[in-house]
N, C-alpha and C positions, 0 to 999 in steps of 0.2 A: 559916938556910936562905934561900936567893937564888930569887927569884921574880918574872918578867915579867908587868907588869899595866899593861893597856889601859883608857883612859876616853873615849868614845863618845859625846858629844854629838848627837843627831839634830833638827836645827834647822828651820825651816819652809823654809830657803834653803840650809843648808851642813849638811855634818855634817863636824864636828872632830873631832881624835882627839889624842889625851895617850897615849904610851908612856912608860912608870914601870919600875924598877928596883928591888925589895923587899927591904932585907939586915935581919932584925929588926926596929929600929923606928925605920929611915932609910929616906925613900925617895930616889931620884935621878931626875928626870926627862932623858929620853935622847932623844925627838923627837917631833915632831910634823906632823899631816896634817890635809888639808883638800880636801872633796869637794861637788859640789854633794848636794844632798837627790835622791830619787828618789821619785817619788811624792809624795801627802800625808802630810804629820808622822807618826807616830803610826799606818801603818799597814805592811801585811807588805812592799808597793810598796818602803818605805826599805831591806829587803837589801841591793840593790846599791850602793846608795853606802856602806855601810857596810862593804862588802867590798872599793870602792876608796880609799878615803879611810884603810880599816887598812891595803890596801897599799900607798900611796904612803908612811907611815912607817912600815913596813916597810924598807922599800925602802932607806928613807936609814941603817940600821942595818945591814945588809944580813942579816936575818931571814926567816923565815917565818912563817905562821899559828899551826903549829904548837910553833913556842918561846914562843907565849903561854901562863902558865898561868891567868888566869883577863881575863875582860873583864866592865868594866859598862857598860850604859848607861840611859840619861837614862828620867825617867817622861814622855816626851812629851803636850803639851795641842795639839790640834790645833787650826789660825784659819783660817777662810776668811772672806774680806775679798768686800765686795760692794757696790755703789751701787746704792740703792734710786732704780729711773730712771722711774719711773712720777711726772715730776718734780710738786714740789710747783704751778706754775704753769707756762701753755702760752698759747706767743701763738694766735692764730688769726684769720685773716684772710677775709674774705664778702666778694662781688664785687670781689676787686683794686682794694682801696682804698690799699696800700704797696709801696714797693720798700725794701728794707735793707740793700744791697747793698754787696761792696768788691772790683769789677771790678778786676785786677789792672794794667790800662790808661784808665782813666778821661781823660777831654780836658776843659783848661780849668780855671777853676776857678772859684767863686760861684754865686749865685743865680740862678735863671730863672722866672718864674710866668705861665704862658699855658694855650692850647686845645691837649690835646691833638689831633694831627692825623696821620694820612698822609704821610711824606715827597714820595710820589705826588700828593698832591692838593693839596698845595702854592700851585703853579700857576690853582686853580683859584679860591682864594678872593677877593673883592674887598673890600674898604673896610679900615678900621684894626682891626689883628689883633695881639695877642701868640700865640706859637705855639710849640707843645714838639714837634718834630719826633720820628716816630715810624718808625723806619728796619729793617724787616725783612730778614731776609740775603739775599733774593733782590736789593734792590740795592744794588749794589757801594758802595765809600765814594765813588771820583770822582763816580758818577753824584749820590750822596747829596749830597754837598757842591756838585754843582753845581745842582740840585734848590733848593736852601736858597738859593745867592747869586742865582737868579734870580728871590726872591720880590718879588711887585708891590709899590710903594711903598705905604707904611703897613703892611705887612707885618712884622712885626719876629719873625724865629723868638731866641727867647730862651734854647734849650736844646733836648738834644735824647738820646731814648732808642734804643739802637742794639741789634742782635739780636746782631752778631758780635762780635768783638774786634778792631772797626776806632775807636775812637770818636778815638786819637790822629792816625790817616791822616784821618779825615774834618773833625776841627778843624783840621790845619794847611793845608787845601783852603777854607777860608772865609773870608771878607771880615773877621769879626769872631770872634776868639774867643769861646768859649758853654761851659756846662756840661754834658757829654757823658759820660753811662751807658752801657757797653755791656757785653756776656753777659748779657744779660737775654734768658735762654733760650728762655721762655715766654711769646712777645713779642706772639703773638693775645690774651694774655688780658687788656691793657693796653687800657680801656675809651676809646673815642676820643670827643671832642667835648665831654671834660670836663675841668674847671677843676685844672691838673697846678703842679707846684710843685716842682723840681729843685734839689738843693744837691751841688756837687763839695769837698770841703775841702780846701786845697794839699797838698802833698807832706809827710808827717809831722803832720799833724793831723787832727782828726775833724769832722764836722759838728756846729754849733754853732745853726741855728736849727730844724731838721728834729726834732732830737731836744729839743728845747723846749716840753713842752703849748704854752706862749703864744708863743713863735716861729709854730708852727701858724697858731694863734688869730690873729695880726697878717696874716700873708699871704692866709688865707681868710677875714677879720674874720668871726668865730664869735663866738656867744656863751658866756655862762658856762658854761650846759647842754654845749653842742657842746663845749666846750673840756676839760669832764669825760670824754669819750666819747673824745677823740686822748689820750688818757694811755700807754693802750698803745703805739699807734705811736710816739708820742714814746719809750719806752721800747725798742720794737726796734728803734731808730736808734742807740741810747746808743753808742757805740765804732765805728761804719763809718765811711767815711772818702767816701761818696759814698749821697744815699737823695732815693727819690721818693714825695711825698704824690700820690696824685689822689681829689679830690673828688667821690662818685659821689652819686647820690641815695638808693641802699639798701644803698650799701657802709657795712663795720664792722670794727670790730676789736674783738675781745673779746679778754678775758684773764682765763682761769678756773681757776677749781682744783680741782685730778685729785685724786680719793683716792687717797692712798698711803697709808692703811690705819693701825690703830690695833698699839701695842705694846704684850703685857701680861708684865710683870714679876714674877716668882712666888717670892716669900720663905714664910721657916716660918709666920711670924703673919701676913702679908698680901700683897697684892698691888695694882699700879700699869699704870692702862691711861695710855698717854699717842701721843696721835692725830701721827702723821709731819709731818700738815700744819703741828704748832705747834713745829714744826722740833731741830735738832739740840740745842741748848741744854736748849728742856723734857726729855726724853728723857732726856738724862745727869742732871737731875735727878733723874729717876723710878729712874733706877740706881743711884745715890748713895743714897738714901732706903732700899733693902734694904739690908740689912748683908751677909745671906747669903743667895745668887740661887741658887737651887734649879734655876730655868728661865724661857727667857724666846719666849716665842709672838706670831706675828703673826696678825693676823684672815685670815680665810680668804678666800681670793678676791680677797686685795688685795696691791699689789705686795709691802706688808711682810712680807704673810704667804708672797707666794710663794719670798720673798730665805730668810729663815726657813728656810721648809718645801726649800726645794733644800739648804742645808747642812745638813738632817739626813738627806736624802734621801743625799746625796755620801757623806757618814759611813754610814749604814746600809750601803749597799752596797760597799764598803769594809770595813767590820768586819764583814760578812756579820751585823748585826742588827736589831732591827725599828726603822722608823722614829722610831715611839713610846717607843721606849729609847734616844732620843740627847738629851742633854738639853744647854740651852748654858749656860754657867756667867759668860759676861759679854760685853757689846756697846759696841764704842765709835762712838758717831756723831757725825758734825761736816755743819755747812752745806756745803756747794759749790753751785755752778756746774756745766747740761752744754747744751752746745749741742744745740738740739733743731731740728727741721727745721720754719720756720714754716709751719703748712697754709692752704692759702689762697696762700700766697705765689706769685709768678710769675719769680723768680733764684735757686729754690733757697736762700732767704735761711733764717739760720741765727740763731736767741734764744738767749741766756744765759738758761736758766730754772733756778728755785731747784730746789735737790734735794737729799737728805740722804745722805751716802756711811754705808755702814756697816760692821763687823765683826764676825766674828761668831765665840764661843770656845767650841768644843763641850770638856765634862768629858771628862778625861784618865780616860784607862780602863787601869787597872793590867792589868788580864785582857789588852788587847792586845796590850801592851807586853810581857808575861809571852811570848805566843804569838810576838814578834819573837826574843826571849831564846830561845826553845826551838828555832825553825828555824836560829839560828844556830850556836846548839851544839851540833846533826845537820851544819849544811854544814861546820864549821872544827873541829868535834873538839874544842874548846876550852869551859870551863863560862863560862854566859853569863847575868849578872843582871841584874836594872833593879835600879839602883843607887841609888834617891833622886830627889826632888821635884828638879824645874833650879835653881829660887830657891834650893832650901839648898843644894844641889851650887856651885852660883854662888858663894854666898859664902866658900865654904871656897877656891876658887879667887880668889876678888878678894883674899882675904889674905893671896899671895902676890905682893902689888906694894908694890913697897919705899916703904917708911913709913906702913904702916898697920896698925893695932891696932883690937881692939873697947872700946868699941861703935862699931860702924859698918854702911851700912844702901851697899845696892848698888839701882841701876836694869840690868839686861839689857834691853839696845833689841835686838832681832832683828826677821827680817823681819813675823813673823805677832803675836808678842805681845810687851808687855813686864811684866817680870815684877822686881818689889822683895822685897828680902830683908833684916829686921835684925836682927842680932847684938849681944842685950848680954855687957857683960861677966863674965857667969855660964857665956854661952856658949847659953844660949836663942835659940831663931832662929824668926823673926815671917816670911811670908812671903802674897806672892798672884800671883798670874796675871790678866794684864787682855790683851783684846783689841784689836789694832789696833797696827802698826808700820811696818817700810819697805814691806812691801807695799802699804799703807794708803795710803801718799804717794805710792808711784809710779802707784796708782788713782785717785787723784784729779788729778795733774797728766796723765793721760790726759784723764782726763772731762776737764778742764775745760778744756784744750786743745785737745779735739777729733781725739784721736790714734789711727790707727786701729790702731795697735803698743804691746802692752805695751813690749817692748824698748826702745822708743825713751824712753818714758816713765822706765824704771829708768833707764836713760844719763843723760837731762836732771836725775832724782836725784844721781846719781852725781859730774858733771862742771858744772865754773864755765863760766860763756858769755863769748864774743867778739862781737863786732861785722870784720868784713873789710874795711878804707877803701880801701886799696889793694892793688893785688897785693904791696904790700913791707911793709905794717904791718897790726895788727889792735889793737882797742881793746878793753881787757880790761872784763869790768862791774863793776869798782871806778875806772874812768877809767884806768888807765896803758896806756900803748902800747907795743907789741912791735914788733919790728921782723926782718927777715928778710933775710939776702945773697942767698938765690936767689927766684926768682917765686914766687910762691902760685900753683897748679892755679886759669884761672879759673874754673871751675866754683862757685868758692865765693867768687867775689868779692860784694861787697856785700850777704850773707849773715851770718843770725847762727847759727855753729857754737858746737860746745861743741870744749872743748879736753883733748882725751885726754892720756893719757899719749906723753912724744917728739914734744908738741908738733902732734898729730896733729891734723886740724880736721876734725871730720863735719858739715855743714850741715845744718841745721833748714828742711827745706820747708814753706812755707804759713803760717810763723807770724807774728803781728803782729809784734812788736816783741823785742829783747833784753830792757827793762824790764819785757814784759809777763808773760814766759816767768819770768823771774827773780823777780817778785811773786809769780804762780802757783804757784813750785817753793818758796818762803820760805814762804808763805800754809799750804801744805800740811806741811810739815814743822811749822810751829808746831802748827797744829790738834792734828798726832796726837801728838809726840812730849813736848813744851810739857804740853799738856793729860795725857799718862796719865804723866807723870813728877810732877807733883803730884798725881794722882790717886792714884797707887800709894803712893808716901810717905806719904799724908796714911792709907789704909789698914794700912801698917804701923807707921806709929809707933805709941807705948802710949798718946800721950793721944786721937790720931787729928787731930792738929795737928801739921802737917811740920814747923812751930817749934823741935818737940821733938827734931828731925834736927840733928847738926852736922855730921857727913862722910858724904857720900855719893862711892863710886867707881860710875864710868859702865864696865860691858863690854859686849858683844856688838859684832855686825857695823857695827850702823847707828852706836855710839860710831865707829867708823873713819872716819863721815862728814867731810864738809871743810869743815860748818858747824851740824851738829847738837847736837854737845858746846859749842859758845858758847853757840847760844841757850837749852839746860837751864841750861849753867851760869849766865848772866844772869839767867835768871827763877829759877831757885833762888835768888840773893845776895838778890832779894826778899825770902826768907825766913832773910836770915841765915845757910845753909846753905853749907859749902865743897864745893865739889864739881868733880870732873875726872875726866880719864878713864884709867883701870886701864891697869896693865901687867904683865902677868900673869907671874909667873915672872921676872919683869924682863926679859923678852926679846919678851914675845908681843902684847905692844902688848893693846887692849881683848879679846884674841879667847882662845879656852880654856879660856875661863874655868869651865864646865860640866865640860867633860872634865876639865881637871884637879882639878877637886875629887870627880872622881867615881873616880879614879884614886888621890886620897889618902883618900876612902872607904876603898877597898883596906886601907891600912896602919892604919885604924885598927880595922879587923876584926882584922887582923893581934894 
């Protein structure tokens, strides 16, 4: 008896499909589909993509719904992925004691240390003077620079802060080049008649004595005391490329720390509180340390706890049940980076302050999954099962990539979890679900970029960066050069774009550097991918030492990366471990790998 049978991955990002051919106890696979996810994982939301993604292979058979005779799909775990941003440290700034600034026009370049002053009042002062000109929008640059060249001898203006975006029109109007800040928006709140201290850093460099405690300490000769107290400022300077100290008498910078709330970890025999603030590291300690995570809670009232309390909240309403019956079954945290708006500040100036990104895996609910099963087999007429855990459906599909046998142990990287599975050769199968994957990364190169676009953030995942030298060539970030017979759009000249597919360039606005973007995008991919690929291995092996692993195949989306499968692979050989990336069916590259084991499910019911 010949029988058409569908296998139905519902992924946190895609949902796949595996159409199968049933004669006895052969099966044939005949095509396959791929659709985004609709909704959250795991709940009734996903119908529709599971209704396009069956007919787009459909389609390619040229089929209908109704010549299926049975379909499964996936026991879905659903991940919501979150940055706990109530960060762990926050500059703050009392009477406009700093500027942090990286005016996109800065003038000049070097040092200046004088009285702040009045561009206005300039004119007014007598005897021998340093002076940090203070230039508010109402006058212009000509007037400003002429202001400044006709200060009375012994007058020496040594620098200067400017309100508009003239500071390059107003240096090349003076007698002497000077170190010139200007978009300093908030240009009243810049205290005048006190001892000011300016650094511009040339073209591709940063300030080197502004962000120095003892740099500090030499230009306002402070003492040791004092010199403990500029830590901070020193610290919100680290990476600008132009910043202003002014020394007030009751101005301050403090730098404090926010509770971000404690997290308590809930196993059978015990339980593990471990506080945000002693950051990403202790935390996956304290997760590691249950073997089997019942539930995991954040204190009430505090950012953990609201990160928490909102994805059971998302799932309750969603599974239509009570909040107190969503339980999360594992979290993955890592340090980052998020730009935070310094308060106090007077340019809008922006800190890198610590913060801990996290994810978060609410327990796979069979009952849901069942109730997806049932509404589909009312709309398509066809009987419709959850077919198996992903981990073991996974591996039944990773072993059909040519040259591989058991024992063998698979990593699924997807967007929301990743998920390890091993196969001895009895045929026993070891399996878990750990939170945190490509969403995870492309949430973190947001944060810590400053992006106010997920999309843009997946893209930057997604795609290798350029640098644009000229309208004819681009500099790829492995050094080699490209080169082009017709112009580049210059819209994107001197620009660091990512590079699509055909060669396509989309420019990156506002961001520092190609190196910097490409640190950040590597930094993050290590964190989560790096981290829960030993994580997960070291849970399924038998001794609970990945040691114990010799092949490992890499499936899912994020394997398709164009640099993620190297860095598992490297940091696996650490452990002696062969490992690369799956090709499912010999044809389907890392992807299918769910549906089609869930599709040879099928035949062994059969």
């Amino acid at each position: 008896m010949m029988k058409f049978v569908a296998g139905v991955d519902i992924g946190n990002a895609t949902t796949e499909v595996a159409l199968a051919k049933i004669e006895g106890k052969e099966i044939q696979f005949l095509a396959s589909g791929i659709g985004p996810t609709t909704g959250i994982k795991g709940t009734l939301n996903n119908i529709n993509g599971v209704f396009l993604s069956l007919k787009q292979a459909l389609n390619k058979l040229g089929l209908d719904y109704s010549d299926l005779d049975e379909i499964r799909i996936n026991e879905a775990a659903p991940v919501i992925g979150d940055v706990a941003m109530e960060t762990i440290s926050e500059t703050i700034i009392t009477e406009s004691t700093v500027i942090g600034h990286n005016p996109s026009t800065p003038g000049g370049t070097g040092i200046g240390v004088g009285t702040s002053t009045l561009v206005t009042e300039i004119s007014r002062i007598t005897g021998e003077q340093d002076i940090i000109a203070i230039v508010p929008s109402d006058v212009d640059f000509a007037h400003a620079a002429e202001l400044m060249n006709s200060a009375k001898k012994g007058v020496n203006v040594v620098g200067a802060i400017v309100q508009s975006d003239e500071g390059n029109l107003i240096n090349h109007r003076l007698k002497r080049q000077i170190p010139v800040i200007d978009e300093v928006t908030m240009i009243e709140k810049v205290p005048l008649g006190m001892e000011c201290a300016i650094e511009v850093a040339p073209i591709g460099s940063v300030v080197s004595v502004l962000s120095n405690p003892y740099g500090i300490a030499t230009l306002f000769s402070l003492s040791s005391e004092e010199t403990k107290r500029v830590v901070p400022i020193a610290r919100s300077l680290i990476g600008t490329r132009s910043g202003v100290v002014i020394k007030t008498p009751e101005g301050d910078v403090k730098e404090r720390s926010i509770k971000a709330g404690t997290i308590t970890i809930i196993g059978a025999k015990k339980e593990i509180e471990v506080d945000v603030d002693e950051g990403a590291e202790r935390i996956m300690e304290g997760v590691s340390s249950i073997l089997d995570i019942e539930d995991i809670q954040g204190e009430v009232g505090t950012n953990a706890g609201n990160m928490l309390d909102k994805v059971r909240r998302v799932m309750a309403n969603l599974t239509e049940k009570h909040k107190k019956d969503i339980k999360i079954q594992d979290l993955l945290a890592v340090d980052t980076f998020n730009p935070q708006k310094v308060k106090g500040g007077i340019a809008d100036e922006f800190s890198l302050e610590n913060a801990v990104g996290i994810a978060a895996m609410v327990k796979s609910d069979r009952l849901q999954m069942e109730m997806i099963a049932q509404v589909l087999t009312e709309k398509l007429r066809v009987p419709v099962f959850v077919g198996g855990v992903e981990a073991d459906m996974a591996i039944k599909g990773a072993l059909t990539t040519p040259g591989t046998n058991t024992p063998l142990a698979i990593v699924d990287m997807g967007a929301g979890s990743t998920d390890a599975s091993i196969i001895n050769r009895e045929g026993k199968v070891k399996l878990i679900h750990l939170a945190g994957a490509g969403n995870m990364v492309s949430l973190l190169i947001q944060s810590e970029l400053g992006l106010d676009d997920f999309e843009m953030a997946e893209d930057i995942k997604k795609y290798p960066l350029a640098l644009v030298e000229s309208l004819f060539h681009i500099r790829h970030e492995d050094g080699t050069a490209q080169f082009f017979e017709k112009p580049l759009d210059s819209s994107v000249f001197a620009k660091v774009v990512l590079v699509k597919e055909n060669d396509e360039l989309v420019p990156l606005e506002g961001v520092e550097s190609m190196e910097k973007v490409r640190q950040v995008r590597m930094e993050a991919k290590r964190k989560v991918f790096v981290t829960n690929a030993v994580r997960s291995l070291s849970k399924v092996s038998p001794t609970g030492n990945p040691r114990d692993i010799q092949f490992v195949v890499m499936v899912g989306g994020s394997a398709l990366d164009f640099e993620i499968p190297n860095m598992v692979t490297d940091a696996l050989s650490e452990y002696e471990i062969v490992a690369g990336r799956g090709n499912i069916r010999g044809c389907e590259g890392p992807r299918n790998a769910v549906a089609t084991g869930l599709a040879m499910a099928c035949l062994e019911e059969e």
